[in-house]
C-alpha positions in Angstrom: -65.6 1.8 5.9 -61.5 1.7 5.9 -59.7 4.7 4.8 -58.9 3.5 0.7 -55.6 5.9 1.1 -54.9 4.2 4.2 -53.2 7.2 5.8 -56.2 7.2 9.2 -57.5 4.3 11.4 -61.2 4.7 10.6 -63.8 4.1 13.4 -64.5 0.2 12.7 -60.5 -0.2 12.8 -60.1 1.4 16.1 -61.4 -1.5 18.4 -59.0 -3.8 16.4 -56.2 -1.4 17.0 -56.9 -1.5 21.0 -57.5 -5.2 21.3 -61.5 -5.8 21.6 -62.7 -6.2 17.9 -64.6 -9.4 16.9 -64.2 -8.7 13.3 -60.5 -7.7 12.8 -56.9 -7.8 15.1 -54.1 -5.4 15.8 -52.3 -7.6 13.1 -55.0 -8.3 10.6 -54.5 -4.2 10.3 -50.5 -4.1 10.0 -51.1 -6.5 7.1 -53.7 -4.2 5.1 -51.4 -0.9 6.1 -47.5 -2.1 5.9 -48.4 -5.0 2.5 -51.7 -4.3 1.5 -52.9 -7.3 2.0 -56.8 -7.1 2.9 -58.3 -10.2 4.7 -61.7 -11.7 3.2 -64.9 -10.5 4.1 -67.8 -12.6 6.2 -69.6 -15.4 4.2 -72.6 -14.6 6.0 -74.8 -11.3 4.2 -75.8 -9.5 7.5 -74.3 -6.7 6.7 -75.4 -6.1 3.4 -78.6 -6.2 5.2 -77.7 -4.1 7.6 -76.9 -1.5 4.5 -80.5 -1.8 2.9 -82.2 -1.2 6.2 -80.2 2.0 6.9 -82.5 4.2 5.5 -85.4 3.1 7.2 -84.0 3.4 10.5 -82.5 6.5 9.4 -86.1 7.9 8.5 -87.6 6.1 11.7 -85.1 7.7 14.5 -85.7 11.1 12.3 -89.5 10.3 13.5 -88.2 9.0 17.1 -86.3 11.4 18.7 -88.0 14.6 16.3 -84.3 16.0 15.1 -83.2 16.6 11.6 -81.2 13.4 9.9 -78.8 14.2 7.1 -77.6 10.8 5.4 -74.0 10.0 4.6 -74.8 7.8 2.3 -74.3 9.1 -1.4 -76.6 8.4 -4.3 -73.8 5.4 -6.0 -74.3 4.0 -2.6 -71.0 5.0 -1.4 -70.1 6.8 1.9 -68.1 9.9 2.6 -64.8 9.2 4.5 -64.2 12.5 6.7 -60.7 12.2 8.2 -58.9 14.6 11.2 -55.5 14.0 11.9 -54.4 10.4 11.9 -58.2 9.2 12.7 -61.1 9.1 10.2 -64.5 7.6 9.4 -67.8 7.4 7.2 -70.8 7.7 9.6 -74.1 6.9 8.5 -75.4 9.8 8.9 -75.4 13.3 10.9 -78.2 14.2 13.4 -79.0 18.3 14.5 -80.1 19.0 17.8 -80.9 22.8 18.1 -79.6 23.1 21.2 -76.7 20.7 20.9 -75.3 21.5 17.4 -74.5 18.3 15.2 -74.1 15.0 16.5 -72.7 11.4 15.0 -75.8 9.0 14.6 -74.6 5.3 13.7 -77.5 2.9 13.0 -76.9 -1.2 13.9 -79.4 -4.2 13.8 -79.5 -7.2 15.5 -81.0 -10.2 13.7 -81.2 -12.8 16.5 -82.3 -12.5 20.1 -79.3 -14.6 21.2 -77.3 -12.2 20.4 -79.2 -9.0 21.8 -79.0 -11.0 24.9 -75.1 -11.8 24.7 -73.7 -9.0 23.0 -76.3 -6.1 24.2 -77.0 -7.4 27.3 -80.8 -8.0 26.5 -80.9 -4.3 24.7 -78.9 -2.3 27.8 -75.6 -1.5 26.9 -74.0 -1.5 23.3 -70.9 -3.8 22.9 -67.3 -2.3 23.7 -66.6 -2.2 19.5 -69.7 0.2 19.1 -69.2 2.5 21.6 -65.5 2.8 20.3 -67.0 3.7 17.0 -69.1 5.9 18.0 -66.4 7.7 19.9 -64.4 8.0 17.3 -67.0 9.3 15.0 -68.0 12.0 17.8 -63.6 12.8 17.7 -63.6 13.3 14.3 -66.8 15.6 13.8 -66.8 17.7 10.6 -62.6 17.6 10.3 -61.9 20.0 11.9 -64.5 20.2 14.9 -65.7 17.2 17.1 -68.9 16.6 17.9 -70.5 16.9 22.0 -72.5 14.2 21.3 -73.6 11.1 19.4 -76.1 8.1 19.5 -76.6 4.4 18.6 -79.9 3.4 16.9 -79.9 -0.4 17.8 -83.0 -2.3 15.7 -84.3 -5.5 17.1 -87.2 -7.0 15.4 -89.2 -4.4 14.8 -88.1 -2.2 18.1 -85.9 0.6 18.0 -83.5 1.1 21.1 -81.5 4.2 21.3 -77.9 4.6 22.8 -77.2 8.5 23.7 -73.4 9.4 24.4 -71.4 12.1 25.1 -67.8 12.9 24.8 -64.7 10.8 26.4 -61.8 13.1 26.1 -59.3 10.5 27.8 -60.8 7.7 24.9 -59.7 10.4 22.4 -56.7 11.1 23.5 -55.7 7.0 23.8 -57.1 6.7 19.8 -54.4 9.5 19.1 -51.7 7.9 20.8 -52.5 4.6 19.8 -52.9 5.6 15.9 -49.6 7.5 16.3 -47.9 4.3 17.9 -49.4 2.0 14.9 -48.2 4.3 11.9 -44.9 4.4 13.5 -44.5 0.6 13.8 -45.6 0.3 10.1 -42.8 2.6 9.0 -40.3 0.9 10.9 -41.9 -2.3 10.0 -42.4 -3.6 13.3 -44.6 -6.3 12.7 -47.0 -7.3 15.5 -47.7 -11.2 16.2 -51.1 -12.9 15.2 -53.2 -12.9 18.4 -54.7 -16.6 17.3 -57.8 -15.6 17.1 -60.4 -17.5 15.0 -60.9 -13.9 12.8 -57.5 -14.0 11.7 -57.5 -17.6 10.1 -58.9 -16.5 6.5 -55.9 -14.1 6.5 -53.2 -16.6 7.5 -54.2 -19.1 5.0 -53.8 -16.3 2.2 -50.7 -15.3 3.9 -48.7 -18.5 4.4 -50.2 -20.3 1.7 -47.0 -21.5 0.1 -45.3 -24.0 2.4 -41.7 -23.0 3.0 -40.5 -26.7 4.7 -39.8 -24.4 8.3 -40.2 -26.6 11.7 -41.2 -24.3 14.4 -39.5 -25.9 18.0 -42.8 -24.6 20.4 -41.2 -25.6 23.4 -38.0 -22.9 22.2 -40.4 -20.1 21.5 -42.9 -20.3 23.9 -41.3 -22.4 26.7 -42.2 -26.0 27.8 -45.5 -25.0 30.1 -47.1 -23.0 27.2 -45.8 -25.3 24.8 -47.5 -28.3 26.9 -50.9 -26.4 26.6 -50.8 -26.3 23.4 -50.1 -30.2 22.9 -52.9 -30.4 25.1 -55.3 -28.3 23.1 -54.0 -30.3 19.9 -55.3 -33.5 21.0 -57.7 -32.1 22.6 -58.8 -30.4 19.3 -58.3 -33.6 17.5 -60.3 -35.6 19.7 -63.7 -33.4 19.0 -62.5 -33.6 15.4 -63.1 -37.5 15.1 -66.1 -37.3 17.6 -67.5 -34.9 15.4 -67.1 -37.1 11.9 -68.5 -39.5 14.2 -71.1 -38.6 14.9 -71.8 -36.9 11.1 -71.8 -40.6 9.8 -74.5 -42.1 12.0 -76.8 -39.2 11.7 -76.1 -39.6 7.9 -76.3 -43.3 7.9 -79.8 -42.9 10.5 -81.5 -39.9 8.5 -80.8 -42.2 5.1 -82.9 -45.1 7.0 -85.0 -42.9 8.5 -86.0 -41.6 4.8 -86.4 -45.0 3.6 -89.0 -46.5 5.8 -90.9 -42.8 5.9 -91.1 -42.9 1.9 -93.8 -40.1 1.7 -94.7 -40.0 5.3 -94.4 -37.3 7.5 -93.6 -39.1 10.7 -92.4 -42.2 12.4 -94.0 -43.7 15.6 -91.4 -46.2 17.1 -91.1 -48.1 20.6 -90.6 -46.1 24.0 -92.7 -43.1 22.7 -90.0 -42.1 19.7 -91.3 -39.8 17.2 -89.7 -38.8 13.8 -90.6 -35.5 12.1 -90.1 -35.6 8.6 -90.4 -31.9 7.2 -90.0 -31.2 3.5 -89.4 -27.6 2.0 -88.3 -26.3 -1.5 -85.5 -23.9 -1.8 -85.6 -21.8 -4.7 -82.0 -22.0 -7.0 -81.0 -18.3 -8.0 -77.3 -19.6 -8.3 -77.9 -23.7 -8.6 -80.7 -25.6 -9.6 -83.8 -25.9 -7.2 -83.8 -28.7 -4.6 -85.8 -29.3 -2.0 -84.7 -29.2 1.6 -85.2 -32.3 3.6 -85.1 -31.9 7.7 -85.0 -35.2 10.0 -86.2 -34.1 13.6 -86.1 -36.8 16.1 -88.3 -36.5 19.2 -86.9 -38.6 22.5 -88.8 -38.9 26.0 -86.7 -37.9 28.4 -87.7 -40.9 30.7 -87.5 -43.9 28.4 -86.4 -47.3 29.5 -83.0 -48.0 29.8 -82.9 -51.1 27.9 -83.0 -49.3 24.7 -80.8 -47.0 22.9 -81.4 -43.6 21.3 -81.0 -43.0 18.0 
């Protein structure tokens, strides 16, 4: 959770700050700090269940590793921001070691193998933006103390994977001077560039929404070789575009057939050993009316004679 006063970088904000964030960019942050100008959150609802989860796996490492753990999380669902000096943030909760004193415990789940493989290299090692959080939550301990140590509890279909840390003083230091560095160019209103990123392209659209009639010469600003690249990542871009709309039309056009000759069917036999899967499923309407959800599923040997085309 951001600081609402906006006078700390919180510990979700600091991997942006230093480059490495997925979710937000050095100047997605200058826009929220220096205009107030927050960018949109993800369309996708992961994290909301991340939040209904966190007590369970609160209660479960509790179990786990046998230590006392003390929520953050207040009864209107909110979270308590703790804040020392220009760095802050709102852990999920507190963990007591006898022997180690209080430590930061920041819970995460992981609702797709794919990405426990990608991201968590298969449940080894947390990504960069975690560990920085998790830093940064050790760094700002009760206020006034740090914490010596801190853990990840990582939830993965029904496993529980634990991430035990202790403290970078070097990291610290390098949040300090990079939070100092970032207030300082807000004040003076030194405005970073957009990095390009895909993240940042809800937040530009808000931002330059008006059209102002301005011709930008890329060759002037960035110099004919970069300049080229980017001409050649336009067409390229361009080109996928109409392969993609393409392709959208025949697989419209063939599932419409498709759906015509199955009627009430659930699969097609054709030549060369072709199947069709036709698989029908209702969706319940909380927000629309209900419809039912209709998936075409082509199956294709891959040895099939030449002479005839795939669909």
């Amino acid at each position: 959770m951001p600081d609402p006063t906006k006078k700390t970088i919180s510990a979700t904000e600091m991997s942006g700050l230093l480059g490495i964030s997925p979710y937000v960019t050095k100047w997605m942050l200058y826009q929220r700090f220096a205009k107030g100008i927050e960018a949109p959150g993800p369309e996708h609802n992961r994290l909301d269940w991340g939040t209904k989860m966190e007590p369970l796996l609160l209660e479960q490492a509790a179990t786990d590793l046998r230590l006392e753990v003390k929520t953050n999380r207040q009864p209107d669902g909110s979270q308590v921001y703790l804040q020392r000096g220009l760095l802050g943030c709102s852990r999920d909760a507190d963990i007591y070691d006898p022997q180690r004193g209080p430590g930061a415990l920041e819970t995460k789940c992981c609702f797709d193998y794919k990405i426990l493989m990608q991201e968590w290299d298969g449940g080894k090692t947390p990504p960069r933006q975690h560990e920085i959080q998790l830093q940064q939550q050790m760094y700002v301990g009760d206020g006034v103390t740090p914490y010596e140590w801190g853990s990840i509890a990582l939830w993965c279909g029904g496993d529980m994977t634990y991430f035990h840390r202790k403290p970078m003083p070097d990291l610290w230091e390098l949040f300090e001077n990079e939070a100092r560095q970032f207030f300082a160019d807000v004040e003076a209103g030194n405005e970073p560039e957009p990095f390009g990123s895909p993240i940042e392209v809800p937040l530009l659209k808000i931002i330059f929404a008006v059209p102002t009639g301005e011709i930008v010469d890329a060759t002037a600003v960035l110099g004919e070789v970069e300049a080229t690249k980017i001409a050649q990542m336009v067409m390229d871009a361009d080109y996928q575009r109409v392969v993609r709309l393409a392709a959208e039309k025949v697989e419209e056009k063939s599932k419409a057939k498709l759906l015509a000759l199955a009627k009430d069917a659930d699969e097609i036999e054709l030549p060369q050993g072709i199947r069709v899967k036709i698989t029908r499923s209702p969706r319940n309407g909380y927000y629309v009316k209900p419809t039912t959800s209709v998936t075409v599923k082509a199956h294709i040997p891959q040895q099939i004679d030449g002479t005839f085309g795939g669909i």
